[in-house]
LUMROVO-591559 format. One record per residue: residue in one letter; y, z, x of N, C-alpha, C in turn. Coordinates in steps of 0.2 Angstrom, whole numbers, plus 2048, in hexadecimal, padded with zeros to 3 digits. Each point is the difference from the previous one (the first is absolute). Example, Ala and Ser with C-alpha at 12.3 -4.5 7.8 and 13.67 -1.06 7.14 Angstrom:
! residues 2
A7E48278428068007FC806800804/S8057FC7FE8068018048058037FC/
***
This chain:
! residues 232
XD8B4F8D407FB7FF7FB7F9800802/X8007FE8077FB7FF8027FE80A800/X8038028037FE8088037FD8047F9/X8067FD7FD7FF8067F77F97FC7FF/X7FE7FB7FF7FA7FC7FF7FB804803/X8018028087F8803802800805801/X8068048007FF8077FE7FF8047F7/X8007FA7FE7FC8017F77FB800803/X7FD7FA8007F78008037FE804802/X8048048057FD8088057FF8037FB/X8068007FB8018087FB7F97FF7FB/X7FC7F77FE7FB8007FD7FD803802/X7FE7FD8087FA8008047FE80A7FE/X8058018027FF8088017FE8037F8/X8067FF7FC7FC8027F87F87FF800/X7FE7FA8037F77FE7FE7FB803803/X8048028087FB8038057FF8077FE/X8078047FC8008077FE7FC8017FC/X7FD7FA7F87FD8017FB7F67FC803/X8037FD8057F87FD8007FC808807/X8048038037FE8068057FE8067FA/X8048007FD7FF8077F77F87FE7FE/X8007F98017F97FE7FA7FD801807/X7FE8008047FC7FD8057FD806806/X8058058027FE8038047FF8097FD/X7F98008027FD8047FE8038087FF/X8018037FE8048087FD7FE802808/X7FA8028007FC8048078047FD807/X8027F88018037FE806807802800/X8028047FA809801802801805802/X7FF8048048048048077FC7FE808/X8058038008008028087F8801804/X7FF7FA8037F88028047FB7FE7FC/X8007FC7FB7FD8007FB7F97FD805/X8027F98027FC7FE8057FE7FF807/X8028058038018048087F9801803/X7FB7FF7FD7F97FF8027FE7FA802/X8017FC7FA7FE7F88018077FB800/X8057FF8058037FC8027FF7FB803/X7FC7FF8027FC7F98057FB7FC7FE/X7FB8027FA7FB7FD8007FD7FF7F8/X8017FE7FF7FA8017F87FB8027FE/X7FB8008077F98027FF7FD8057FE/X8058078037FE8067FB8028017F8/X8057FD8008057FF7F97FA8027FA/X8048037FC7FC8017F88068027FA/X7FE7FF7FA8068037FD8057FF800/X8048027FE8097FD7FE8017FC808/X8008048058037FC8067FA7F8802/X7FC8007FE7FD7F98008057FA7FA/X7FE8047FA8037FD7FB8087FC802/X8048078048077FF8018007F7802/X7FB8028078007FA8057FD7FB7FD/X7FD8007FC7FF7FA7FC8047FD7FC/X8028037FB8087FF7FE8037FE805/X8038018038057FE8067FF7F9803/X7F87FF8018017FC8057FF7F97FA/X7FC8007F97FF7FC7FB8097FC7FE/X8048068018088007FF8047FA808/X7FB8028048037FD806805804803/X7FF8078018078058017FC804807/X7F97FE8017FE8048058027FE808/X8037F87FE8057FB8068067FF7FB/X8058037FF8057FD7FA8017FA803/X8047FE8058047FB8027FD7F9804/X7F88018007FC7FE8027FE7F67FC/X8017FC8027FF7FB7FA7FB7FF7FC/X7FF8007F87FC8007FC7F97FC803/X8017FB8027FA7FB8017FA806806/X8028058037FC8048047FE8077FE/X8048007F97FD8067FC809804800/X8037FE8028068058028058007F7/X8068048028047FF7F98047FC800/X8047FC8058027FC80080A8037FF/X8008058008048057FF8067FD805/X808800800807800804800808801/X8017FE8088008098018058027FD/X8087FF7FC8028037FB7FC8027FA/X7FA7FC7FE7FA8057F97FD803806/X7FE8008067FB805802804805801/X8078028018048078007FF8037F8/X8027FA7FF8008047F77F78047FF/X7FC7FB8017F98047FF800803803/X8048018077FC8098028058057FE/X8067FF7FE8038047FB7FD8007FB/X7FE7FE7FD7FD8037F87FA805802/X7FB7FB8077FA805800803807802/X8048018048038058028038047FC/X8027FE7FA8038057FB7FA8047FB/X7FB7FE8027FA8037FB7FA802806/X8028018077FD8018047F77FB800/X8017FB7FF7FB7FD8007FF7FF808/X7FA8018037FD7FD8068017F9803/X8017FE8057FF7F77FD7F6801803/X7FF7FA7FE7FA8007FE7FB7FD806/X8027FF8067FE7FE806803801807/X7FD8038058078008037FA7FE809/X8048008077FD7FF8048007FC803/X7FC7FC8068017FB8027FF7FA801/X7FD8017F77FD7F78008067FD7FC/X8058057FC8057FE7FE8087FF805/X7FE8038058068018038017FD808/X7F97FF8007FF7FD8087FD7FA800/X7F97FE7FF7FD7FA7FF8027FB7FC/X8028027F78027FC7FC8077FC803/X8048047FF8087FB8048007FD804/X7FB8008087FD7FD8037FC7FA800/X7FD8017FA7FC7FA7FF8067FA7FB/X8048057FA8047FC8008057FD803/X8028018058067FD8047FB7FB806/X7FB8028027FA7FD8067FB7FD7FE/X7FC8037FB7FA7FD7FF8007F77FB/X7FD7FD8017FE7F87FD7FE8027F9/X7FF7FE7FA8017FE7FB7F88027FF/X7FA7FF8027FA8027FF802808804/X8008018038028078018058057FC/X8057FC7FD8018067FA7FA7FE7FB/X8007FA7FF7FB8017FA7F9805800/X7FE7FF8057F98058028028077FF/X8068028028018068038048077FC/X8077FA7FB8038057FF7FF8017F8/X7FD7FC7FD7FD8047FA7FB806800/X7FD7FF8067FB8057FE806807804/X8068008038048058018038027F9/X8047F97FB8028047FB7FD8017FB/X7F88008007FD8007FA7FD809803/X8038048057FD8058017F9801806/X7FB7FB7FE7FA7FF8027FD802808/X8077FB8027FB800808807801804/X7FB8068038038098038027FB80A/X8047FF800802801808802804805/X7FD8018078038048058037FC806/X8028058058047FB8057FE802807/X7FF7FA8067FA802806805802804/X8068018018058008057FD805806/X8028088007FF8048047F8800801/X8028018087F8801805800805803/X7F98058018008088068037FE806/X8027FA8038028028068077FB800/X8017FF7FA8077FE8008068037FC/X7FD8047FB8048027F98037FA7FC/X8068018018047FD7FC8057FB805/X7FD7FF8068057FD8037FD7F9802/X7FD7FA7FB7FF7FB7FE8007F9805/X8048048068027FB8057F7802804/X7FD8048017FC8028047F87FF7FB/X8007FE7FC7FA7FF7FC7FA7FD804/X7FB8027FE7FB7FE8047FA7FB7FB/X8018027FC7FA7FE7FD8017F87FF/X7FA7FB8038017FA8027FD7F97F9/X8027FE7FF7FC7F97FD8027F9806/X7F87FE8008017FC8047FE7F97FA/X8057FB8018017F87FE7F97FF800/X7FA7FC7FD7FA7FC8028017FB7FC/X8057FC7FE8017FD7FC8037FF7F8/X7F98007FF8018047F77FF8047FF/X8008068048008087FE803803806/X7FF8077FF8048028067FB808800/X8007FF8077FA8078008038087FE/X8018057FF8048057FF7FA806805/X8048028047FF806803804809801/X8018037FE8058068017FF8057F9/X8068028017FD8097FA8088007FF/X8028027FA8058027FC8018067FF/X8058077FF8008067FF8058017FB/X7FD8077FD8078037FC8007F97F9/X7FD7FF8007FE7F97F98018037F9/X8068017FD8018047F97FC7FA7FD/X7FB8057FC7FC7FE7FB7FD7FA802/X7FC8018037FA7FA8047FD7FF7FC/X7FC8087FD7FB8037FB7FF7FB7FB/X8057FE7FC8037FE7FB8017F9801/X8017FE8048037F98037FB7F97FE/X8027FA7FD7FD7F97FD8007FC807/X8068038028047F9807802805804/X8037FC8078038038048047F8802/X8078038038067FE8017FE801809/X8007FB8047FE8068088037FA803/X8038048088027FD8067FA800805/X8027FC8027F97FE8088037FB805/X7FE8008058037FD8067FC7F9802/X8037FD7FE7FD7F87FF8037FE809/X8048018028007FF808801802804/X7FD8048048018068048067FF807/X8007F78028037FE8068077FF7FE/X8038037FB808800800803806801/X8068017FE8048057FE7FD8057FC/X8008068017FB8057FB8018017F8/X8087FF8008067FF7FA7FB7F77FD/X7FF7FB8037FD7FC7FD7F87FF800/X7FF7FC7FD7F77FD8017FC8067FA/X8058017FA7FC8047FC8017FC7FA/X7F98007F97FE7FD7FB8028057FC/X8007FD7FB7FF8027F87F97FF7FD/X7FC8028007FB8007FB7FC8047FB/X8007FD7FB7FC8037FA7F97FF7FF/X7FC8067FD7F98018008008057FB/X7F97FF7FC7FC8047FB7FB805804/X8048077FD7FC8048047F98057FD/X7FE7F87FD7F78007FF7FE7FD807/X8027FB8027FE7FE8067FB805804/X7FA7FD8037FA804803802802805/X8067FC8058028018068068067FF/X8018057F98088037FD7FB806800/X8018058047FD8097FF807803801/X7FF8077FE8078057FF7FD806800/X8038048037FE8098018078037FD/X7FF8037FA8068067FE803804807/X8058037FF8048028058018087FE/X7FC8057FD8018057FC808804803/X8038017FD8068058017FF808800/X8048068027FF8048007FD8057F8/X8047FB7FC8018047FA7F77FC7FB/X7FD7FD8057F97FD7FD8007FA7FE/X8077FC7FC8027F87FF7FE7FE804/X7FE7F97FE8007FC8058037F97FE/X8078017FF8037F87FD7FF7FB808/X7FE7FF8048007FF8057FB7FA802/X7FE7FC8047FB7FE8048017FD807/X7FB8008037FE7FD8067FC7F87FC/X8057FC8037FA7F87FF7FE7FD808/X7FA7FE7FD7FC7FC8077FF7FA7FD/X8017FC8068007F77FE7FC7FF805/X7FB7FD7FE7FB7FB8047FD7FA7F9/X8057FB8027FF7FA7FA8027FA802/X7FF7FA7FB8047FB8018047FD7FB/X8057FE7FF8037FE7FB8027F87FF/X7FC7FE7FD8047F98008047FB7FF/X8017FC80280A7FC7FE8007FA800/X7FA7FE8018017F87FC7F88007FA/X8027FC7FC7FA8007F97F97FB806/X7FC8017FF7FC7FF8037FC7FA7FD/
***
């Protein structure tokens, strides 16, 4: 009884998702590639593909499974298959994608304090505020164990010294997700932080990385700043 019970529910769930995507998503976002320019960011957005995002994220479908209170749908990943099945059948785009969805948000949900989702993750599913990630360095690539770029503890803040490389969409970027080496006297595997920063910050500069073909999705970031950690 119980089963036949929740799989009626799916079978609504999906009837209303079907009829509420028909009203909802704009004729121009249903093929293929529709929004293949602007993925990552809203900022250039105009027309249908802004509008899309707006819808969606008003809907709470630009985090489906995300809890309501933070902006998300609140969605069982059995409705979030069903929505990407339906989006899928009319080729709707989803309407966000990246790594403030896929790297920082679930992070902050499962690690960050309660004031840190609240600060942080509405403005990811409301679209807003565009994230990038500091990991790789010029003389370390991607091998995380050898990071150089230092913050040193002064208490309430921590000083940040070093440069990040290869930075998808710095250009674009509200925040930055970054690693840095808060102890240099251990293991090279440990002594490294998690910190977040707004990369308005006076101490946050970045150089495009131009590529052969003249794009530059890319950047080089320099860090000379301090970030603080306790309220003063």
């Amino acid at each position: 009884m119980e089963e036949h019970y929740r799989m009626a529910n799916l079978d609504q769930f999906r009837t209303e998702t079907r009829s509420w995507l028909e009203a909802n998503c704009p004729a121009s976002m249903r093929k293929k590639g529709a929004d293949a320019d602007n993925p990552y960011t809203r900022k250039k957005r105009s027309g249908d593909s802004l509008l899309w995002l707006e819808t969606m994220a008003d809907k709470g479908w630009i985090a489906p499974t995300w809890p309501t209170k933070y902006g998300g749908g609140g969605l069982s990943d059995a409705e979030q298959l069903i929505l990407r099945e339906e989006m899928a059948a009319i080729s709707a785009p989803p309407p966000l994608a990246g790594m403030s969805l896929t790297m920082i948000g679930p992070t902050l949900l499962e690690m960050g304090n309660e004031e840190q989702k609240q600060r942080h993750l509405p403005g990811i599913t409301s679209g807003t505020v565009h994230w990038c990630q500091g990991y790789s360095e010029p003389n370390a690539g991607s091998d995380l164990a050898n990071l150089q770029t230092k913050a040193e503890d002064k208490g309430d803040h921590f000083i940040i010294n070093g440069s990040k490389i290869w930075t998808s969409g710095a250009m674009h970027a509200d925040w930055m997700f970054c690693l840095v080496r808060t102890d240099p006297n251990v293991q090279k595997q440990k002594g490294i932080s998690f910190v977040l920063f707004p990369m308005t910050d006076p101490g946050v500069s970045y150089k495009p990385i131009r590529l052969i073909n003249g794009e530059a999705p890319f950047c080089q970031v320099f860090l000379m700043m301090f970030v603080q950690t306790k309220a003063s």
